[in-house]
Residue, then its C-alpha position, 0 to 999 in steps of 0.5 A: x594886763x598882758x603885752x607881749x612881743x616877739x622879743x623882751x628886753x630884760x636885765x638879762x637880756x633879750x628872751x622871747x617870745x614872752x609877755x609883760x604882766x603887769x598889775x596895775x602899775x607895776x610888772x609883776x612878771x615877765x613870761x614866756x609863750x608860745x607866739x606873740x606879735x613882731x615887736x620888741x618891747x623894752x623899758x620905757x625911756x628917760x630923758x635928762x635934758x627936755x627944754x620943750x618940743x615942737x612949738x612947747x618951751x618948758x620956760x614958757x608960763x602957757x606951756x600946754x604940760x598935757x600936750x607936751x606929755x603926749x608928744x613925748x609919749x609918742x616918741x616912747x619917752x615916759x620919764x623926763x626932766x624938764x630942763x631950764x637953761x641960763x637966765x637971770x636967778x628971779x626968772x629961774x626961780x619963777x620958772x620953777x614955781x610954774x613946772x608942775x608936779x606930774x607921774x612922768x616928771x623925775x625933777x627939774x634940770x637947772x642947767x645954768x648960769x654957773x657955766x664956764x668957759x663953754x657957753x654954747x648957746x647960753x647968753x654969756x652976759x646972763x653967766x653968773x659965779x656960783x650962787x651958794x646961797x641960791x644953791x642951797x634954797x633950791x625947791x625939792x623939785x630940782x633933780x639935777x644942776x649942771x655947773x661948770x668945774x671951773x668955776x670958782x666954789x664949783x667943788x662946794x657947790x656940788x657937796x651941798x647938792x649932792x648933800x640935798x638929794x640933787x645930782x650934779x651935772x658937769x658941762x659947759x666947760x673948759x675946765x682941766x681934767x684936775x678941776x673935773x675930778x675934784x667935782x668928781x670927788x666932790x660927788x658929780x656923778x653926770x656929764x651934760x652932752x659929752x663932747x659939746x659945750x666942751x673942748x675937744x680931747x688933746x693929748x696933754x690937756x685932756x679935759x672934759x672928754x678926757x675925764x669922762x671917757x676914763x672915769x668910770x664914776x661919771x655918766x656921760x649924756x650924749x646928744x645922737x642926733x648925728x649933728x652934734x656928735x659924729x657917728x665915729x664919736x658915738x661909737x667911741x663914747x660907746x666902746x671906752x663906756x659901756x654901761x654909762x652912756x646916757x642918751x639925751x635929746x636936749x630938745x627945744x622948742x624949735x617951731x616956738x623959735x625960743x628957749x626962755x628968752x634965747x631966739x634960734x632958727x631951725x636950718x632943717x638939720x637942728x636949731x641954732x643961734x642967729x651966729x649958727x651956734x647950735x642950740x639944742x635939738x629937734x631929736x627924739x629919743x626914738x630916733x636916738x635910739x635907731x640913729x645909735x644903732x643903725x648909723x653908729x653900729x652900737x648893740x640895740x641892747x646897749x642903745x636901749x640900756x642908754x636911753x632908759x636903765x642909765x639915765x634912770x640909774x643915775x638919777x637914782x629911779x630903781x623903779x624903772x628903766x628896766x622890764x622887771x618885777x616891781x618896776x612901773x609898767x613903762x614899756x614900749x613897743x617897736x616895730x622889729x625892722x624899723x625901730x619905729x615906735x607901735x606902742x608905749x605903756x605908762x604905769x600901766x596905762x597905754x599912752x600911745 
């Protein structure tokens, strides 16, 4: 198969007009031609942090896993984990049995109950003390845990994770910038929505934000749905880390009306708890990408980069998130003005 396009994001950079050829589900090469249509093609994203869409709760025993795999592809999302929040550990782990083994799922994201002092969302009579013990037993189908810094065995717990092939994920914190960077030590390579679920930077006590912002060891998620995170904020996260953003949607079930056991409402601009706390996104990573560059000016090539060769470098995915030869044939088209996605590539397989 041949997919051409006005212009090609490669590691190199942008050349066009060229074409994708691909053999099977593999990229074989990316040529140059004479003309090809007004599109831009770039790498397939990854998202870190899906906790369902539209009315498709990750947690939910009924989730149409066909279905919600549309969805996604639709908006150019072809590698993803599925994200379980804070809940009771039984329920977690029956959860877990019920994520299936699939093509586009990298591995599941735990994100809770060994969160600390920044629960957001996160029912905080649900929040437990690190469970080693549970840790250690966790199902090669995890991927990524986020904890919280703070807590106590926080530093131990990411050694064993990282030990057994799961990233760790720092977030919903307080901890002191001390506490982030023994974790950081310890091996946690990722920040779960880099200024949400965490204290603002101060200029004595610098934190989350300010730990993540100057340590170049660590991959900072951020949610740019232009309600979390201000488009001044984006452009900051951007510019003090180039290379090592990586854009999540941290999306839920908003028209379910429920993540697991957590009831929200939609106000028309994100979910939110009944106490208007947020809670989760209705963001997708297509209009990720448009609102990183057109309301934070950020370079496309670098809104791109986040969306799909940082997420799937931290999780340690060398076969895709980037258009080169040996990747999976993850590639999607966009429209050269709008940014609207035309056209997404799965393995080779169109899909949207």
């Amino acid at each position: 198969m041949r997919i051409a396009g006005s212009r090609v994001l490669t590691p190199d950079g942008f050349v066009g007009p060229a074409e994708v050829v691909t053999d099977g589900e593999r990229i074989v090469a990316v040529e140059p031609v004479r003309a090809a249509p007004d599109r831009l093609l770039v790498p397939g994203f990854v998202d870190l942090q899906v906790n369902g869409f539209d009315d498709l709760d990750v947690a939910a025993a009924d989730t149409d896993w066909d279905r919600l795999e549309d969805r996604l592809h639709a908006t150019g999302v072809t590698t993803w984990c599925p994200t379980l929040v804070t809940a009771p550990l039984p329920d977690l782990t029956g959860r877990l049995d019920r994520i299936p083994a699939r093509p586009s799922i990298a591995g599941v994201h735990v994100e809770g109950p060994f969160l600390g002092g920044r629960p957001g969302a996160h029912p905080t009579d649900q929040l437990l003390p690190i469970d080693l013990e549970w840790l250690a037993a966790l199902p090669p189908k995890v991927r990524l845990v986020t904890l919280a810094p703070e807590l106590e065995g926080a530093v131990e717990a990411t050694r064993l994770l990282t030990r057994n092939g799961i990233l760790v994920s720092l977030g919903h914190s307080s901890a002191t910038i001390e506490q982030v960077r023994a974790c950081t030590d310890a091996g946690a390579a990722l920040v779960t929505h880099l200024f949400n679920g965490m204290p603002p930077l101060h200029h004595r006590e610098p934190g989350l934000v300010g730990a993540t912002l100057t340590d170049d060891r660590l991959v900072a998620g951020l949610i740019a749905d232009l309600v979390h995170v201000h488009p001044t904020a984006i452009q900051v996260a951007f510019r003090a880390k180039p290379g090592r953003i990586a854009l999540v949607t941290d999306a839920v079930a908003w028209r379910r009306a429920r993540i697991g056991g957590i009831e929200i409402t939609h106000d028309g601009e994100a979910p939110r708890l009944p106490d208007g706390t947020l809670a989760g996104s209705s963001l997708t990573m297509d209009r990720a990408v448009r609102n990183v560059v057109h309301a934070a000016g950020v370079d496309l090539a670098a809104a791109v980069a986040a969306a799909s060769t940082t997420p799937a470098t931290v999780l340690g995915l060398t076969d895709r998130g980037r258009l080169a030869p040996g990747c999976r044939a993850d590639v999607v088209a966009f429209d050269a003005d709008a940014l609207a996605v035309v056209g997404v590539w799965a393995s080779g397989r169109q899909v949207a």
